[in-house]
N, C-alpha and C positions, 0 to 999 in steps of 0.2 A: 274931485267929483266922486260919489256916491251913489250906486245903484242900490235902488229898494230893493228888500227882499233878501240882501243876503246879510246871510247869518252864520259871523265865525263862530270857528266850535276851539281853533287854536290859533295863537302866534307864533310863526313858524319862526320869524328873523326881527328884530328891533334895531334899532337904528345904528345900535354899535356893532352888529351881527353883518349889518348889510356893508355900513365902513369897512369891516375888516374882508367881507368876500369879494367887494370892489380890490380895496390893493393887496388880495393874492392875484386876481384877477390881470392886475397890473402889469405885476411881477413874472408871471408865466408869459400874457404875452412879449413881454422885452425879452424872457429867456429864451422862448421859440423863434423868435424873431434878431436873435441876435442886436438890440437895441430899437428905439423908436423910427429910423432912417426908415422911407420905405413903406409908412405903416398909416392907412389913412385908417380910421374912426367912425362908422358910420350907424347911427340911431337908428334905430323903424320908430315911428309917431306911433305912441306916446310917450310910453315914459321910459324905451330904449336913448332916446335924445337925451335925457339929461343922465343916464347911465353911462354912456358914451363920453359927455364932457367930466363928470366924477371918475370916471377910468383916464379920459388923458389930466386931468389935475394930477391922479398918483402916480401917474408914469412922469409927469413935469418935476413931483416932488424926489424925486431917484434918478433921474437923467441931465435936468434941468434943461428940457427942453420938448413939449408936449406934440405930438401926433396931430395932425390936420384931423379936425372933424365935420362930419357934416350929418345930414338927417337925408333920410328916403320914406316918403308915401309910399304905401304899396296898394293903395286900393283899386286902384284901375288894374293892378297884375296878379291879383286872388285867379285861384281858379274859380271861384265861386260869383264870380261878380256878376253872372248872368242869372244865376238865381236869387240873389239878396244881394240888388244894387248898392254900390257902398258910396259911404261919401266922402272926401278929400278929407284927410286929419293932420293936416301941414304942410306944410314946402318943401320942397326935395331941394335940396342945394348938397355939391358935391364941389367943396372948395379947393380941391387939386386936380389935376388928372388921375385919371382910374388907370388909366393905360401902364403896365409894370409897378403897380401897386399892388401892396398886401392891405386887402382890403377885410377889416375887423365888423364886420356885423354883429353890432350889439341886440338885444332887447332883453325885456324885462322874465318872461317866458319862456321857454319851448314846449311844445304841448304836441302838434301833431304833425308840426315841419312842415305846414302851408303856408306860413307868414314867412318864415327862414326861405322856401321857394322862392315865394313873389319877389324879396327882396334882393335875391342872384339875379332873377329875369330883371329886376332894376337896375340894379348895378351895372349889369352888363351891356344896357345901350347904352351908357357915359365910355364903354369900351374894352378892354381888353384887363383884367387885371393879372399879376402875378399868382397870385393866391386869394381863393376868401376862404375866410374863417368868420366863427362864429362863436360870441361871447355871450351867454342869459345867465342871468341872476340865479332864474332858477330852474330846473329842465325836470320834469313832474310824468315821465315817459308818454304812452299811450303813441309813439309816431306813426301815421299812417303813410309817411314817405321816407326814404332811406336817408335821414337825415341826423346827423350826430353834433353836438356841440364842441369846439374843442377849448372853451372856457367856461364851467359852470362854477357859480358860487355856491350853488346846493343842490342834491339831490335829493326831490320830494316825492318820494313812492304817492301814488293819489290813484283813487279809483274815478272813474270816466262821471261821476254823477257829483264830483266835487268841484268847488270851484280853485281856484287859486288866485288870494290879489295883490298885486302889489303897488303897495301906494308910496311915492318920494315925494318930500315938502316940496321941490317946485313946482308939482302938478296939484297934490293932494296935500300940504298943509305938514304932514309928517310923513315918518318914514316905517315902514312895516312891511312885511308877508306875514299874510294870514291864508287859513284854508278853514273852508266853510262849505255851506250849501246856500243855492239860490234857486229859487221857485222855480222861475223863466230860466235858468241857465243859459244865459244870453253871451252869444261868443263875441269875444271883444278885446282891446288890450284892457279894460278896466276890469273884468272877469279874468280873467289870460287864461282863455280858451280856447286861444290858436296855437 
């Protein structure tokens, strides 16, 4: 899916860029984590979900034996949902217990650590976990909560008037980050302006 309007100025990561930041990615969490035991996988809708499954494939290819994954909506747990109503963008399924789980929050972004929020405040009615953490492709600062990655595939210095997008063939056909500008600068995971 493609929003009008925006207009890359670069390619930040192509397709063999983003393979190889996925299994560092892999690799760091098995080393923090002391193997995959322990370690659920969980997506924010959109394109953290299938970032999530390409991280436990490379953790399967090194351990032989892949991390539970699951996805989480966060649109009802925005702080913002009272002023720009949001609409559901998938199904929350949480295929193990939370309870003494290292729970890995993936997405594609981190931008200003409201989406990274929402998705704690979700996790954490499923229960109690051990740890969360938090794994983005790509983390492009500007946080307006005190919120820190401790898995990034890239660091993308951006100023607040750029966009950042990242598109993977399951959702969008191929695979890329780019940074550009868009008219509307419309916040979204398709923009990843949360």
């Amino acid at each position: 899916m493609r929003r009008s309007g925006f207009a890359p100025k670069a390619r930040v990561l192509d397709e063999d860029e983003i393979r190889r930041a996925i299994t560092r990615i892999a690799h760091e969490i098995l080393e923090r984590n002391k193997g995959p035991d322990g370690v659920l996988l969980v997506g924010l809708h959109t394109r953290g979900v299938p970032l999530a499954h390409r991280i436990a494939a490379a953790i399967a290819a090194v351990e032989g034996v892949a991390p539970a994954v699951g996805s989480v909506d966060i649109a009802f747990y925005r702080d913002d949902v009272q002023s720009a109503p949001r609409v559901p963008t998938g199904p929350t399924e949480v295929p193990v217990a939370v309870d003494d789980a290292t729970v890995v929050l993936v997405d594609d972004v981190l931008y200003t650590g409201r989406s990274a929020r929402a998705a704690m405040d979700a996790i954490c009615d499923f229960g109690r976990p051990r740890a969360i953490q938090l794994a983005v492709l790509v983390d492009r600062g500007h946080r307006e909560l005190p919120i820190r990655a401790d898995y990034v595939g890239k660091n993308l210095p951006s100023s607040r008037d750029e966009t950042v997008r990242v598109r993977l063939g399951e959702v969008d056909e191929t695979d890329a980050v780019e940074i550009g500008t868009s008219p509307d600068q419309v916040s979204g995971s398709v923009e990843a302006a949360t």
